[in-house]
Each structure stands twice: as structure tokens, then as C-alpha cells.
C-alpha positions as CSV (number, residue, x, y, z in Angstrom):
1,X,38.0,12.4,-2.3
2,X,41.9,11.7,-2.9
3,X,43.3,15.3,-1.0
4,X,41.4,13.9,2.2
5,X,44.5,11.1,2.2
6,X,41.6,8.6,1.9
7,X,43.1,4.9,1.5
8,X,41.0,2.9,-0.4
9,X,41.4,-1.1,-0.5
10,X,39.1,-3.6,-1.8
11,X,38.6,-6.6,0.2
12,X,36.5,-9.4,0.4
13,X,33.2,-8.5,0.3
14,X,33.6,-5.5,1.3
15,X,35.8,-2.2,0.6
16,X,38.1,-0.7,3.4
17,X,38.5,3.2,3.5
18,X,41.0,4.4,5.8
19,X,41.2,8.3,6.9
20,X,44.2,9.4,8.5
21,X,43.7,12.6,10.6
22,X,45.0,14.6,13.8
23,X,41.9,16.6,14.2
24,X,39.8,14.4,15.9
25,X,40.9,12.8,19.4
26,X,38.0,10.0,18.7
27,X,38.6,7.1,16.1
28,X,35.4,6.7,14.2
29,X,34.6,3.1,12.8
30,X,31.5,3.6,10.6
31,X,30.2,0.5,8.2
32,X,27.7,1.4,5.2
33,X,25.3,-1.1,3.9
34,X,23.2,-0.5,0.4
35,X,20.8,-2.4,-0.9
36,X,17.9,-1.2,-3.3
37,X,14.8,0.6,-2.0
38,X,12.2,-2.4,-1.6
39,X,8.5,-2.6,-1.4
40,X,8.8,-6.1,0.1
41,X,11.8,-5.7,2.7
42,X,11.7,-2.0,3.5
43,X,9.6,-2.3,6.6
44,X,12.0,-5.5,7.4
45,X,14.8,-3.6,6.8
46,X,14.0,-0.6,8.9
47,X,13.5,-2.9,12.2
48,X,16.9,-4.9,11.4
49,X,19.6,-2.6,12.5
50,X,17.8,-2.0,15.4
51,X,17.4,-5.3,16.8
52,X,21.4,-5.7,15.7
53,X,22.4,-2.5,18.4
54,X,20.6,-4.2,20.6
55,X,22.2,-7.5,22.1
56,X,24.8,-9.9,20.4
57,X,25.9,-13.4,21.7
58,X,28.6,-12.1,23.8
59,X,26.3,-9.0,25.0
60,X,22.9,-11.3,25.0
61,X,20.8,-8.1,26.5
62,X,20.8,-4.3,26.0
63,X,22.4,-3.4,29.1
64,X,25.3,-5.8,29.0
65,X,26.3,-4.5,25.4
66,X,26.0,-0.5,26.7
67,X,28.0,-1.6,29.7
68,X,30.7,-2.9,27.8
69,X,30.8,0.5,25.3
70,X,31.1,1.9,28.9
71,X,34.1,0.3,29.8
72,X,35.8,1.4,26.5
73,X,36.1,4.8,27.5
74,X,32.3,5.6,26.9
75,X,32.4,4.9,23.3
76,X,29.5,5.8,21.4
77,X,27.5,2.9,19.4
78,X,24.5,4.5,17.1
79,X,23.1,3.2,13.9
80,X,20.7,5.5,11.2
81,X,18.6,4.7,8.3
82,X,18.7,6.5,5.1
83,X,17.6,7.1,1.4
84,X,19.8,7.9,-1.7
85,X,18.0,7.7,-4.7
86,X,16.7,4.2,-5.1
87,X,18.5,2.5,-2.2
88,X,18.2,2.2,1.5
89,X,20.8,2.7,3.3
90,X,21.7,1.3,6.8
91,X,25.2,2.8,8.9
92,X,26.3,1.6,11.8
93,X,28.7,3.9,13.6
94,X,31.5,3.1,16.7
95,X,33.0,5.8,18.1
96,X,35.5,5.3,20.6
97,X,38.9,7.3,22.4
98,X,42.2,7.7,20.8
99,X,44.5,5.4,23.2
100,X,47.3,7.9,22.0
101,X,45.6,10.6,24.1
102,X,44.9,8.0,26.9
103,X,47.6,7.0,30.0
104,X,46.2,3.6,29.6
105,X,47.8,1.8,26.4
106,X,44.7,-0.2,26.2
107,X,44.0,-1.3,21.9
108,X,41.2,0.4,22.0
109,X,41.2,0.8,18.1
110,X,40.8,-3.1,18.0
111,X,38.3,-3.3,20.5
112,X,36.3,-0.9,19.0
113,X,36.4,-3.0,15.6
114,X,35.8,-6.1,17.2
115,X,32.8,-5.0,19.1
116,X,32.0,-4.1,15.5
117,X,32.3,-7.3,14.1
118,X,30.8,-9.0,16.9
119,X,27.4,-6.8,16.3
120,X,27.2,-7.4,12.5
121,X,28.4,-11.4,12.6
122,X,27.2,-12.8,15.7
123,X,23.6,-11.6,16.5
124,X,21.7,-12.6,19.1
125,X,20.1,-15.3,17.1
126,X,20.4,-19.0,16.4
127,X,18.3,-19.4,13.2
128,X,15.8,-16.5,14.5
129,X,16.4,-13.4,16.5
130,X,15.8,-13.4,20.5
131,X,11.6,-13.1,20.5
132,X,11.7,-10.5,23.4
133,X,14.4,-8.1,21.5
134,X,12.1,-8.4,18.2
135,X,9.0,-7.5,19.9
136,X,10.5,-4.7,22.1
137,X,12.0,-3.1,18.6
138,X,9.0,-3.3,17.1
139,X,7.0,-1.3,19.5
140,X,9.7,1.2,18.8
141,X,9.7,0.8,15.4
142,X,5.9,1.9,15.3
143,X,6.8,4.8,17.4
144,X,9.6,6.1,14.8
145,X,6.8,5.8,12.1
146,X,4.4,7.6,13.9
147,X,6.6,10.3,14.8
148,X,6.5,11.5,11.3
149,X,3.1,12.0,11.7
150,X,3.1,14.2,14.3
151,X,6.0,16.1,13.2
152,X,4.0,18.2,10.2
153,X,7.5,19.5,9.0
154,X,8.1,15.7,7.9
155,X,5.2,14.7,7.5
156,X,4.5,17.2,4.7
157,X,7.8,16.6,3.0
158,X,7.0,12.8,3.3
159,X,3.9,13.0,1.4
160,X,5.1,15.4,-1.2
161,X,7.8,12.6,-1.8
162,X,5.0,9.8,-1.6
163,X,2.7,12.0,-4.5
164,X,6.0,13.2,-6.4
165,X,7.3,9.7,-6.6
166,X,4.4,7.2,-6.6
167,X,6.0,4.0,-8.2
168,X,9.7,4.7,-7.6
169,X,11.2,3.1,-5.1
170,X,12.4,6.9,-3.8
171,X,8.5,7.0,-2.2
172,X,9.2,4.5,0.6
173,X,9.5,5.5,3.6
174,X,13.0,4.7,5.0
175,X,11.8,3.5,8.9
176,X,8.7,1.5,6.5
177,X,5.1,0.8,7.0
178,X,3.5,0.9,10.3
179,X,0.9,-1.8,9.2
180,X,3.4,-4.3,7.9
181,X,5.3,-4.6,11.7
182,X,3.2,-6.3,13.5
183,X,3.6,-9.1,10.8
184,X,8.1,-9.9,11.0
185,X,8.5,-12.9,12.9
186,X,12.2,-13.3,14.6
187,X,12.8,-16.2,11.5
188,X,11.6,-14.0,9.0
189,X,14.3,-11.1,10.4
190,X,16.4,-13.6,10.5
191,X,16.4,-15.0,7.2
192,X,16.2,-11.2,5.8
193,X,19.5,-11.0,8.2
194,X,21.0,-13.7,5.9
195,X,20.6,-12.2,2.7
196,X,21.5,-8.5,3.5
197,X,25.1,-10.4,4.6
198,X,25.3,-11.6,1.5
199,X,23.5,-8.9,-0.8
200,X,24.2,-6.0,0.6
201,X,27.5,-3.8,-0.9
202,X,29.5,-2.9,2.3
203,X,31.9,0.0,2.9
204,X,33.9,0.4,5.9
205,X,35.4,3.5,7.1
206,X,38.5,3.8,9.6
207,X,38.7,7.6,10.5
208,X,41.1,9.4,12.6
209,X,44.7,9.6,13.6
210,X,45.4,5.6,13.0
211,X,47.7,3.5,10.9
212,X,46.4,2.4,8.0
213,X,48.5,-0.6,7.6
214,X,47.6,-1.5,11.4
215,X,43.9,-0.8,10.6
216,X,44.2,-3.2,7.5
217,X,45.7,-5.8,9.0
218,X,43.1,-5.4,12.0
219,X,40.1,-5.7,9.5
220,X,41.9,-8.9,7.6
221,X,41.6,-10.5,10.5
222,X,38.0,-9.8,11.9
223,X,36.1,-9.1,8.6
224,X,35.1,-12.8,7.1
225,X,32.7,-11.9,4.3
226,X,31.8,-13.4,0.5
227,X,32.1,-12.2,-2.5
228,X,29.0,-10.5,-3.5
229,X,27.4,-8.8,-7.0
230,X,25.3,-6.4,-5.4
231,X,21.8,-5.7,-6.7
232,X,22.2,-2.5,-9.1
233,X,18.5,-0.7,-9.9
234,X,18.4,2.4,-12.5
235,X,19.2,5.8,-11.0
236,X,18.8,7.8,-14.1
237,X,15.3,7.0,-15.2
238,X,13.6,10.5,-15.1
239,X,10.0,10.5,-15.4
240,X,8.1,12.7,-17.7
241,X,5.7,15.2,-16.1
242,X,2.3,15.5,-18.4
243,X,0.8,18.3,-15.4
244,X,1.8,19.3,-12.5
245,X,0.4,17.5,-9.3
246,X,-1.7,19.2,-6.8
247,X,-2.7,17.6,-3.9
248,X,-4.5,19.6,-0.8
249,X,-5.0,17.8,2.9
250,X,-6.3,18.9,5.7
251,X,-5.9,18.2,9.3
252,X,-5.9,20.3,12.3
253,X,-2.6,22.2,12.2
254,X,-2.4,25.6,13.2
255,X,0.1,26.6,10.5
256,X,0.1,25.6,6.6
257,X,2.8,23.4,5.3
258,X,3.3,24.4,1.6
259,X,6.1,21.5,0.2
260,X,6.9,22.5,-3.7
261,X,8.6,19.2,-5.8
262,X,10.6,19.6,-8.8
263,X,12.5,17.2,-11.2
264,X,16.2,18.8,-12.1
265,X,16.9,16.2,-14.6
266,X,20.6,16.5,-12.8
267,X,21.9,13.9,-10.8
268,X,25.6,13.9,-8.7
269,X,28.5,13.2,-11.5
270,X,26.9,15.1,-14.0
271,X,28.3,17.9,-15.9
272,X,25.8,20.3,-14.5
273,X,25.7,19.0,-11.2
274,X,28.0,21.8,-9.4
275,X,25.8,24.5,-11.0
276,X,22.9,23.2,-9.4
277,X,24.4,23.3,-6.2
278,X,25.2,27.0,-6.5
279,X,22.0,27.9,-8.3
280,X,20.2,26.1,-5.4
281,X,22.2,27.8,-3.1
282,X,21.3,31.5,-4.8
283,X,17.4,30.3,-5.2
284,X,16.5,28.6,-1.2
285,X,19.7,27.0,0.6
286,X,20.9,29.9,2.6
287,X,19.9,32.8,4.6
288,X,20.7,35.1,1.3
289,X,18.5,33.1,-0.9
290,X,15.5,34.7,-2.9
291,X,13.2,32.3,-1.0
292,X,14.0,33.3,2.6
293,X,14.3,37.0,1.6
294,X,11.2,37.2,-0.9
295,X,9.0,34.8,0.7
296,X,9.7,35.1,4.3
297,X,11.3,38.7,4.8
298,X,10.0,41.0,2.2
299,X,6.1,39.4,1.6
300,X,6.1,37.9,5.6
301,X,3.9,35.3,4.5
302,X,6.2,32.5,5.9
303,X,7.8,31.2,9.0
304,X,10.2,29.2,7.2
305,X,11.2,29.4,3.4
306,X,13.8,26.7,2.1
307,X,14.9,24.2,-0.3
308,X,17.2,21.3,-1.1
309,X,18.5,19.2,-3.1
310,X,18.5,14.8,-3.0
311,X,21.4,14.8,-5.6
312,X,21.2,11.2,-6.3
313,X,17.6,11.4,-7.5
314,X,17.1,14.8,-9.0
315,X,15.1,16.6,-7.2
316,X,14.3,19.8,-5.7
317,X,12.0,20.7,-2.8
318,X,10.8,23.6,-1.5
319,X,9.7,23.4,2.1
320,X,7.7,26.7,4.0
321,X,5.3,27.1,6.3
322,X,2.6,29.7,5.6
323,X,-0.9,30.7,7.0
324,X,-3.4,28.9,4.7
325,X,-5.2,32.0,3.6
326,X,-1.8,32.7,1.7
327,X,-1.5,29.6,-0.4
328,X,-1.8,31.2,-3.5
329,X,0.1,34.3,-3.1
330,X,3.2,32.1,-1.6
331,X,3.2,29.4,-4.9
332,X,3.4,32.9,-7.0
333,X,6.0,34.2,-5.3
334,X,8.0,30.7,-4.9
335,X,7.2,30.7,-8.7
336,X,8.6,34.1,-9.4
337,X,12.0,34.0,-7.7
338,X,12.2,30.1,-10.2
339,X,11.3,31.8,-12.8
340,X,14.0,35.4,-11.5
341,X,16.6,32.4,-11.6
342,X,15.8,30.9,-15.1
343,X,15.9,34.5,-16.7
344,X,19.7,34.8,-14.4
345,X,18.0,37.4,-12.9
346,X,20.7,37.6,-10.0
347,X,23.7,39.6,-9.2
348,X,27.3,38.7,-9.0
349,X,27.3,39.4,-5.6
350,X,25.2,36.6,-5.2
351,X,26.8,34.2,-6.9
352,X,29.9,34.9,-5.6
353,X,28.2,35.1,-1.8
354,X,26.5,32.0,-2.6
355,X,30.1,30.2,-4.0
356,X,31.6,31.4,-0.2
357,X,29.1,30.2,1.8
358,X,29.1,26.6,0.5
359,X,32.9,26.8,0.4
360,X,32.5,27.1,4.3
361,X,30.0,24.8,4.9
362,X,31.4,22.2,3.1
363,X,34.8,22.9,5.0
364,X,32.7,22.9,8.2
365,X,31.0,19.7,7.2
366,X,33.9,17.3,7.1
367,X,35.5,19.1,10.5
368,X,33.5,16.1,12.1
369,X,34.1,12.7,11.5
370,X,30.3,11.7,10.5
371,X,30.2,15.0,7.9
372,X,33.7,13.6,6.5
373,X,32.4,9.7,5.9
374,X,29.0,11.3,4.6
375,X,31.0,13.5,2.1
376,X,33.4,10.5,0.6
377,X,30.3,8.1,1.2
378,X,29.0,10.1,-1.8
379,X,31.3,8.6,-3.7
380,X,31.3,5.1,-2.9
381,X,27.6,5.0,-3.3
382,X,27.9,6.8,-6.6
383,X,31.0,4.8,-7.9
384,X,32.9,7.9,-9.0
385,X,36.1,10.1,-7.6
386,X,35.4,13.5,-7.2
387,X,38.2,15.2,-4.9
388,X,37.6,18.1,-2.3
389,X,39.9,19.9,-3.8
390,X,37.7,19.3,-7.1
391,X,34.7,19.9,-5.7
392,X,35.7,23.1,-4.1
393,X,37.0,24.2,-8.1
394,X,34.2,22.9,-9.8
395,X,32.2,25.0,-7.2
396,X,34.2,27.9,-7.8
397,X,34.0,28.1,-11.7
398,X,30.3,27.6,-11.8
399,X,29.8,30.4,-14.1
400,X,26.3,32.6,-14.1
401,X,25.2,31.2,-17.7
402,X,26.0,27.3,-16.6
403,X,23.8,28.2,-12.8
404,X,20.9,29.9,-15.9
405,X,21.0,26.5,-17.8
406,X,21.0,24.4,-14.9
407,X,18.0,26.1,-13.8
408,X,16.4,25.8,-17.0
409,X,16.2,22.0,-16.5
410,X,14.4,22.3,-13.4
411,X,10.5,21.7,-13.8
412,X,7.8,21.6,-11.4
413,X,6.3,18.3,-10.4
414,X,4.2,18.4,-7.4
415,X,2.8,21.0,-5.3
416,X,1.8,19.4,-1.4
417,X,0.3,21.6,0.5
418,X,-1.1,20.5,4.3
419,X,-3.7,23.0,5.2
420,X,-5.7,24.0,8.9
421,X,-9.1,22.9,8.8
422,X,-10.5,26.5,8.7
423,X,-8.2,26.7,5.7
């Protein structure tokens, strides 16, 4: 996104972004790593970042490495797991004071890159990682897992991906399977270690009120990495629906989870793909939409009533929660307000309601620095360029019959519905 002064340099393995900003008083440091969605790495790939955060050579245990963020000012050192479409995605984020704002001169800026570098070159490894650091991630690995399950919200969504998507890489789970952990051995991390360093594609983003030539220079000088092709899997297969999926489970929740999947043959770069952000925004992304007003406020069958969009796969889900006596009378109304959208049955008041709110929360997003790297990451995952100032346009002209057509592409897939035992 060009009008957020974003520097972009390719580099050695690697591509530099540079964002220079007075709004934040922090300096956020914040490396991306993609790799393809993998049946046979996933549940390796979900342990690995954790067992990087948690010692290095230098900081050989958990509490040295924390007490050295400590005396930087307190930064901040987090790392997340994600999906986009077909690929897993691992960021590791520093976040660390200004030394402008600070009476100490200290280059904290550098330090905060070097500690960087230190975590992602120099793990606490020789040609396996420390045994007691694997083990100790793993038990915490099995607990992330299993905190899906008890979570129903997540859970449900998690199935209606895993029945939506069965054979696409989009169905694994992003933390992988609890079975499979007790199986890594520290060599086997290791040696998975080896091959995301030189598989992986890798995007670095500088944030914050910096110079960009200084931050170059810095990264030149710390970032020693090979030339790579990065593994490149299909993102615009769509599969074809012959019937809709309907899957019923029960367990003993006290309150229904109905999860609704559809296909929008629409992904983000299309043509279409800023009218399916406003007709998603009119049909169950805000407080205004038909779902929360129909389903939850008018019919009070539902404590919740939403959806959203994964714009790098094409889909649509609808997530509510519902007593499980009114299954069928929530699908017909969740039906009804699709179907009110298709036939543009909705005012301009909407629309143009709709158009406002995203404006904001799209403004409101990159006001921190992990909304800003998220928005231009969309980019760099997607290879294209598409500006704020474009966005917020393209946004804008969305007209009612190009929100109708967008709609019209959208077809129902899978309906997931988690249900009490006296359901």
C-alpha cells in the first residue's frame, strides 16, 4: 500500500519493508514466514516458533531471553500462527521503545533487530533442539489444541472448515494434530528448522518513526540468508459443490452452534473482490447487518449472528449461536436475508452505512502497528499492490448492482451445526 510511505527492497532471501511513522512511540520489527499448508509438517510447524521464543544460544533458557527483552525497555517478543488460503503462516513480532522518546541514547532499534536475528539464526540447537525446551513446548502445544475443543465458538468453526474443506490444505488445523506431537523428536524439529530457512518466503517489516536507510543498512548487516524459490501451491482452484453438506454433532453444550459455509468464487485481487466486502458488510459483518438484526434482534433466536470473509480462499462463514430447538427456523432465516441480498433487496442507506463503517474500521485498523503490517502483509502474501488510498476508492464505488452480482456468486457449501444432547 504505496500512500502508507511503505519502502519496499528486495534482499537476499528475503524482502525488507520499511514504514516510516510518527504515530507510534514503539518501533515494531515483525518477520513473516510462508510456506504451504502441509499434511506432513503442519503439526511440526505449529511447535517450531515456539520452541524458537523460547531460548537461543546467547539466551540458553526462557528466563534469560525475557530478562534481556526486560532490559530493553520491556520490549515485547510474541510470535502467532496463521492460515491464508493454502499456506501457514508463522510471525514473529519485536516490539521495543523509540530511543528518540527515551533520555538514554541507547540503539535500541538495533538491539531490537539483533535480538531478532539472534532468535531466527542461532537457536538453541546444535544439530537438534535443547530436549527439555522440546518437551516443555510440546505439553503446551497439546494444550493450544485442546483449547479449541473446549472453546465451542472455535471448535464449531473448526469443523465446519474441516467438512467444508476436506482435501484442501485450507482444512488443517494451524496449531496441528494433537496425536502427531508426541512423535517430533528435537532432530526432527531441527532438520524441519533447516528447511523452513531455506524454503520459507520471508518478509520483514521495520515500522515506526525510523530511518529507512539506517534500518537498511542495519538489516544488510544482520540478515545472512540464500536465495530461495519458494514452494507456490494453487490458490484459485474452486471446488464444485454437487449438494450441500450437512453435518449434525452432538455433545453436551448448553447452547447450539449453527456454522453456515459458502464458496464466493472471489478471492483478494479480483475484480469483484471490493463488492464482496461491502455486500458482506450489508449481509453479517456489522451491527447493521441483516444477520444480527433479522436473526438475533427481530426473530431472538440467536445470541450471536455474524459472518466473515477468508479473502484468500473464498469463502464465507456464517457463525451464531442458537437454542437447538430453532435450527431450522435460524437456516431459513440466514437463507432469507442471502437470498434478500441476491434479489438487492437493500437500501441505499445501507450501502452507503455499510461503505462508512468499513471506511472507519479500516482506518482504525492500521492505527496500530500489528493492524498496519497485517493490512500491507495482504499484499506481499498475495503478490499484488493495492494502495489504501485504492482500497478506500474501490470501497467507495462499489455500486448496488456490482454488491447484487457479487452476491450471486456466493453458494452454499456446508451447513455445521453443534447441537445439546437434548437437542
Amino acid at each position: 500500500m504505496s500512500d502508507i510511505n511503505e519502502v519496499i527492497k528486495k534482499k537476499n532471501g528475503y524482502t525488507l519493508h520499511i514504514v516510516k511513522t510518527e504515530k507510534f512511540k514503539t518501533n515494531s520489527i515483525v518477520f513473516k514466514m510462508k510456506a504451504p499448508l502441509d499434511q506432513d509438517t503442519v503439526t511440526l510447524r505449529g511447535l517450531l516458533p515456539h520452541v524458537m521464543q523460547s531460548s537461543t544460544k546467547a539466551y540458553p533458557s526462557t528466563t534469560a531471553l525475557r530478562s534481556h527483552l526486560d532490559e530493553l525497555y520491556g520490549a515485547n517478543f510474541f510470535v502467532d500462527l496463521g492460515k491464508k488460503g493454502e499456506y501457514h503462516i508463522v510471525s514473529m513480532s519485536v516490539e521495543i521503545a523509540n530511543e528518540k522518546f527515551l533520555a538514554d541514547s541507547e540503539p535500541l532499534l538495533q538491539k531490537g533487530i539483533e535480538f531478532l536475528t539472534e532468535v531466527l539464526f542461532n537457536p538453541h540447537a546444535t544439530d537438534e533442539f535443547d530436549h527439555a525446551t522440546v518437551e516443555k513446548e510440546k505439553r503446551n502445544q497439546k494444550i493450544r489444541i485442546q483449547s479449541v475443543y473446549d472453546d465451542k465458538m472455535r471448535y464449531a468453526n473448526s469443523r465446519l472448515v474441516e467438512e467444508m474443506c476436506k482435501g484442501e490444505r485450507f482444512a488443517l488445523h494451524v496449531n496441528g494434530e494433537k496425536d502427531e506431537v508426541d512423535a517430533i523428536t528435537p532432530k526432527a524439529l531441527y532438520d524441519y528448522y533447516e528447511r523452513v530457512m531455506r524454503e520459507d518466503q520471508f518478509d520483514l517489516y521495520v515500522i515506526g518513526d525510523v530511518d529507512a536507510d539506517e534500518v537498511e543498512k542495519l538489516c544488510d548487516g544482520l540478515m545472512n540468508l540464500s536465495e530461495r524459490d519458494p514452494k507456490r501451491v494453487d490458490q484459485g482452484i474452486q471446488k464444485e459443490i454437487q449438494k450441500e453438506n450437512v453435518i449434525k454433532e452432538q455433545q453436551d453444550v448448553k447452547q447450539g452452534k449453527l456454522n453456515i459455509g459458502y464458496r464466493t468464487h472471489t478471492q483478494y485481487g479480483d475484480e469483484d473482490y471490493f463488492a464482496l466486502q461491502v455486500f458482506n458488510g450489508i449481509f453479517g459483518g456489522f451491527s447493521h447487518s441483516k444477520l444480527f438484526i433479522n436473526v438475533r434482534e427481530k426473530a431472538s433466536l440467536a445470541y450471536y449472528a455474524a459472518s466473515r470473509l477468508e479473502s484468500h480462499k473464498g469463502l464465507l462463514m456464517v457463525m451464531s449461536g442458537i437454542e437447538s430447538k430453532n435450527y431450522d427456523q435460524a437456516v431459513g432465516i440466514i437463507d432469507e436475508q442471502l437470498q434478500a441480498m441476491k434479489a438487492g433487496d437493500f437500501t441505499s442507506d445501507e450501502l452507503e452505512q455499510t461503505k462508512a463503517v468499513m471506511r472507519n474500521q479500516m482506518l482504525e485498523t492500521i492505527d496500530t502497528p500489528r493492524g498496519l503490517v497485517e493490512v500491507l502483509y495482504q499484499n506481499a502474501f498475495a503478490g499484488i499492490d493495492i494502495g489504501l488510498s485504492d482500497w478506500l476508492a474501490k470501497i467507495d464505488a462499489a455500486t448496488k448492482d456490482e454488491v447484487v452480482k457479487a452476491a450471486n456468486k456466493v453458494e452454499l457449501d456446508t451447513i455445521y451445526f453443534l447441537t445439546g444432547t437434548e437437542g
